[in-house]
N, C-alpha and C positions, 0 to 999 in steps of 0.2 A: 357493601363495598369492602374490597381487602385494604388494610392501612398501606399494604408496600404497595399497592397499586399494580401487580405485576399479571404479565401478559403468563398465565401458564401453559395457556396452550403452544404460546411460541417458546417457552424454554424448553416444555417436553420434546418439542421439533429438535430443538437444537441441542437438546442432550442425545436423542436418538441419533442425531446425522455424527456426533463425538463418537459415539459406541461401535461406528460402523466405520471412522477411519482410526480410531486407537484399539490393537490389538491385543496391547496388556492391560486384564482387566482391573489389578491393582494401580494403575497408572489414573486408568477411569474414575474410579468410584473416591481417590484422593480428590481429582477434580469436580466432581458432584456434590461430593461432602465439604470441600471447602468451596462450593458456589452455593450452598441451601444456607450458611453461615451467613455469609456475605449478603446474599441480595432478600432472604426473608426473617435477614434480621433476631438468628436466634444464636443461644452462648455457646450453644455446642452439638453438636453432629458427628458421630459415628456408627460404622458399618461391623453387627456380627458378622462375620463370613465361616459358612460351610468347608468343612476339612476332610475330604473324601478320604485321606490317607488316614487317620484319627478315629473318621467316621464320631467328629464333634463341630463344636461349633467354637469361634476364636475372634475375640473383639481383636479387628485387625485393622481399620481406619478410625483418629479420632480426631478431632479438629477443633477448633475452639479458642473461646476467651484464656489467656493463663489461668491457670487454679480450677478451668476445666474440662481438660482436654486428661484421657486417662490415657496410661502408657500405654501404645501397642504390642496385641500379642500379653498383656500381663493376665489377660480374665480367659480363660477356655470355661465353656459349658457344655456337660455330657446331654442325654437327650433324657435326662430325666430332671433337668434344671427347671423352676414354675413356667419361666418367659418361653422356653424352647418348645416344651408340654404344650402350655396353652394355642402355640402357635401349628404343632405336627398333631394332636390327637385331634379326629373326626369328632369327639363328640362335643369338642367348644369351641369349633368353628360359629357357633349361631352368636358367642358373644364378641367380639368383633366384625365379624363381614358386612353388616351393614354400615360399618364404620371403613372397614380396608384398614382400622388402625385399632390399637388397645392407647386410651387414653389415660392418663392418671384421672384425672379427675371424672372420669366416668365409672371409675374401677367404686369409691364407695355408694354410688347411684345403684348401681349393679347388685351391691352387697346387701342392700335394703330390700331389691325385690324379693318378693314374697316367691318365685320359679327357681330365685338362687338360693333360699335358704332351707328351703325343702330340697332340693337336691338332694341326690343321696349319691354323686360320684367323685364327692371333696371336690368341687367346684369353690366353694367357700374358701376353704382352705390354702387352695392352687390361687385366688384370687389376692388374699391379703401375703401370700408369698412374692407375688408376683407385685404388689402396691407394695412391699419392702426392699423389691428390687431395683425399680427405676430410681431411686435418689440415689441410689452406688453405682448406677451407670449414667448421671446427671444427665435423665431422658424424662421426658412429661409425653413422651409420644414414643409408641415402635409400631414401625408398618412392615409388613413380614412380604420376603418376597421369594415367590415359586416358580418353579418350570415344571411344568407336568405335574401338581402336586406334591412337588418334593421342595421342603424349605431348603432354597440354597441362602439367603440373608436374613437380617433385621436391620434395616434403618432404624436410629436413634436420633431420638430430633430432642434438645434441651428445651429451656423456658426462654420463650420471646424475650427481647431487650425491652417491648413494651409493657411487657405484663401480661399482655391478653392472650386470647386463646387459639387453638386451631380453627378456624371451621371447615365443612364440609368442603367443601372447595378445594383448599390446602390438601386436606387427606386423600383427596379422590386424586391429586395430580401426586404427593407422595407415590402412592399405591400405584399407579401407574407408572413411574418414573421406576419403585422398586422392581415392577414386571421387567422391564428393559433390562434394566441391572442384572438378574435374573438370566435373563437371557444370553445373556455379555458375559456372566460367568460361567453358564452353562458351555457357551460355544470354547470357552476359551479351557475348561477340564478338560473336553473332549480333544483339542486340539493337542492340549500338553501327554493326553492320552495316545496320539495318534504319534505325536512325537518320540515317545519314551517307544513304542512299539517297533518306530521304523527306526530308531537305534537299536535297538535291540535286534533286529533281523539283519540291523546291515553290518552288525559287531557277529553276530552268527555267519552270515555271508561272507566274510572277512575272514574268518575261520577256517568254514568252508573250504574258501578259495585256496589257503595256504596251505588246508590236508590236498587239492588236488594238484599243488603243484610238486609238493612231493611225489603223489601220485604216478606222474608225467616222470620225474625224473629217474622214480624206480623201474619203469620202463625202459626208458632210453641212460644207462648206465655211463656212458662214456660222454655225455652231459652234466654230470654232476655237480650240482652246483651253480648250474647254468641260470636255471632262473632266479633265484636270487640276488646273482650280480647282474644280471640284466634288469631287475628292479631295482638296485641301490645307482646305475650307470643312468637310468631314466630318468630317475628322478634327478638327482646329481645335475643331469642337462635340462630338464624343466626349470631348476632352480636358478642356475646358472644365467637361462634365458629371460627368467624373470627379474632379475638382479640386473641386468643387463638392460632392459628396457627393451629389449628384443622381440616382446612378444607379449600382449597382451592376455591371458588366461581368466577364463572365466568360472566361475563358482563352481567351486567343485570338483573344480580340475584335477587338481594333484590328488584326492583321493580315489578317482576316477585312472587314474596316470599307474596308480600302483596297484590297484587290482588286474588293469589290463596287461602291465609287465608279469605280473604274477600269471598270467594267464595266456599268455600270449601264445604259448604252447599245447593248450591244452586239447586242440585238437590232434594233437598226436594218438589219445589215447584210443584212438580209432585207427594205428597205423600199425600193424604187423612190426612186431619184435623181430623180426628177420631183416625187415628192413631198416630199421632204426639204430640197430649195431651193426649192418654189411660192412667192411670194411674197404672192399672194394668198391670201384664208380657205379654207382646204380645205375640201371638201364632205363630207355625211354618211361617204358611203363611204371615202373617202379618211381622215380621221381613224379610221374604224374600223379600219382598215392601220394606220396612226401608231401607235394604242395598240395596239397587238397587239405591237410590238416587248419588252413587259413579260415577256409571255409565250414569245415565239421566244426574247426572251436568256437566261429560264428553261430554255427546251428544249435551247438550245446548252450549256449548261452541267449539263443533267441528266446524264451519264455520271460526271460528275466524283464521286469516294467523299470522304466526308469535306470537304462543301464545302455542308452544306446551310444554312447562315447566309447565305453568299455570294449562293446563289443565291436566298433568301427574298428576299434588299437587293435585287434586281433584277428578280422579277416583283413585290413590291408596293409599290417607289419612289413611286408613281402614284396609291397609296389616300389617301383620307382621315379624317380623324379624325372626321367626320361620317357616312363611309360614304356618299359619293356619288363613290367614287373606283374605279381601274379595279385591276384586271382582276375583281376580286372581291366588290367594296364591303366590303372587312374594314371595321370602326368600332373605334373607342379602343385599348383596351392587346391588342385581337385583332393588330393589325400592329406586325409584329414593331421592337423599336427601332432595327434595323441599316440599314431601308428608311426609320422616322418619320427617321433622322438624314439619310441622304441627299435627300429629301424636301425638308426644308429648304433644305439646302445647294443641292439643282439648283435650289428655284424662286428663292434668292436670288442666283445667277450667272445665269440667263435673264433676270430683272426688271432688272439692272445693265449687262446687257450690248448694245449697239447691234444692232438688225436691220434687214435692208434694208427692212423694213414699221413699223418704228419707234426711234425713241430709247431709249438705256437710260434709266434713271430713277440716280440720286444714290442712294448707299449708306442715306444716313438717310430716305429717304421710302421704300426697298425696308423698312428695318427696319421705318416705322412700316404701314405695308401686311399685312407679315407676322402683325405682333402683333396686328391686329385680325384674324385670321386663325387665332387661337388657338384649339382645342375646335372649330374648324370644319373647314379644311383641315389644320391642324397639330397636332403633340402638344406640349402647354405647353413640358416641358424642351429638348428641343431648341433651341426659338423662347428661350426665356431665357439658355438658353446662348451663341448667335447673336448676344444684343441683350448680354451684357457683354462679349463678343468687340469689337463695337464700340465699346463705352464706351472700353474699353481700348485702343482706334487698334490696332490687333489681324488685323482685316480687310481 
């Protein structure tokens, strides 16, 4: 009978159902390491963990009585340390595994037999290294923990409050407890892996985006400039809206907001340069090209996962809130907010801005233009957003 009397099969339950709603794995294993303290009763607990950036290992949890708990982060070990060895090299796996642990007090048991002192792979050696190392990490137990064969941990278990000792029981639920852990850190590399990559493609895509909206503008010359104040006018009015309590925006939005202003153009670059600087009125046909660019900068950007906000802002910039707009005739809250804001934004940089076929007009006769323009061309909030933009000298 174990002296704490504990249920371990239900704790493992209930460490494993912990691992699968806590995502940070150091958040975890603090709580594990100060629950093995507490409810089995020993001075001290802590976790080596695995340093894939290092490619070492780093006492990184430690818990404990005062006077035994070591600083985190103060002990890194390379992979040629006794405790790291004994636990990664295939050929001394036979002396723990039927334990799932290295004990101190089995280590001079070990050093008597007659299999260990014949050796001839410094097993002896790697042993009383290893029996010099647990009093400086205040552990009488380390139970090593894998994913696929690859040590990602060490649980360090100190000396009972009672005196006594591990037994079998204790270590088989360690061992198993450190599989989990295991596991929980594994999932959670990969994800910080998976993380670091999709900023990196979307810091690259960003990039991207910005060489083609140059692109776009070295094309159509008498734009110049065009898309970048229509990003800095977009956002300006997201901002605005959100300040405003106007509009609820969800995760992700505004960087979402400014690739697609950045882009909103981009199917231009499928539009004949004849017709993109005509200075005269385009003809039926030819405007039926012009707005088609709604849809091509749709299409260039269909491949893209996880970009479909982006690419709504950019095939229906062009709708109206009356539904006599392109490519679709969507009307009122069917078009989406990310295209009603850009919407805004491009017709008040076109209205303001000089063409060789006309004059820009003065920022307050574009505003007052616009606002009669509301529930027609435009969706209200935006257009409000716009008009305290400029109140505010803002614009």
């Amino acid at each position: 009978m174990l002296d704490t009397k504990i249920d371990y099969k239900r704790e493992l339950e209930s460490a494993s159902k912990g691992m699968i709603l806590i995502h940070d794995p150091r958040l975890l294993i603090k709580l594990i390491v100060r629950s093995l303290v507490q409810k089995v009763h020993i001075q001290h607990a802590g976790m080596i963990l695995y340093d894939p950036d290092k490619d070492s290992y780093v006492l990184s949890i430690s818990r404990g009585d005062i006077g035994e708990r070591i600083p985190e982060g103060l002990i890194r070990f390379n992979k040629t340390n006794p405790l790291v060895r004994l636990f990664i090299q295939k050929e001394y796996k036979y002396i723990f595994e039927h334990r799932n642990a290295i004990v101190a007090e089995d280590i001079n048991k070990l050093l008597w037999k007659e299999s260990v002192i014949s050796n001839g792979n410094g097993i002896k050696q790697l042993l009383h290294n290893v029996s010099e190392q647990l009093p400086k990490l205040n552990a009488v137990a380390c139970v090593p923990a894998y994913h696929q064969h690859m040590l990602l941990a060490i649980l360090l278990l100190g000396e009972k409050r009672n005196g006594g000792s591990f037994d079998q029981e204790e270590l088989d639920f360690f061992s198993a407890l450190a599989s989990d852990v295991a596991m929980a850190i594994r999932n959670a590399q990969l994800f910080e892996y998976l993380k670091r990559e999709a900023e990196r493609n979307r810091n690259l895509f960003i990039q991207t985006t910005i060489a083609l909206g140059s692109a776009i503008e070295a094309k159509d010359t008498y734009t110049h400039g065009h898309t970048e104040r229509v990003t800095k006018y977009a956002l300006a009015i997201g901002r605005q809206m959100e300040a405003s309590h106007a509009y609820n925006f969800p995760y992700k939005f505004f960087e979402n907001l400014y690739i697609a202003s950045l882009l909103h153009d981009i199917g231009k670059i499928g539009v004949s340069e004849i017709i993109l600087s005509k200075k005269d009125k385009l003809t039926l046909e030819e405007y039926d090209i012009m707005k088609s660019h709604t849809t091509r900068g749709a299409e260039i950007l269909a491949p893209l996962t996880g970009f479909e906000e982006v690419i709504s802002g950019v095939r229906y910039h062009h709708e109206r809130y009356d539904g006599k707009g392109y490519p679709e005739q969507l009307k009122g809250e069917d078009i989406p907010m990310i295209a009603a804001i850009i919407s805004v934004a491009d017709t008040f940089d076109a209205m303001t801005t000089d063409r060789p076929y006309r004059k820009g007009l003065s920022k307050d006769k574009a505003i007052v233009e616009i606002q009669e323009c509301i529930n027609k061309q435009f969706h209200r909030k935006p257009v409000e957003a716009l008009v305290k933009l400029f109140n505010k000298g803002e614009l």
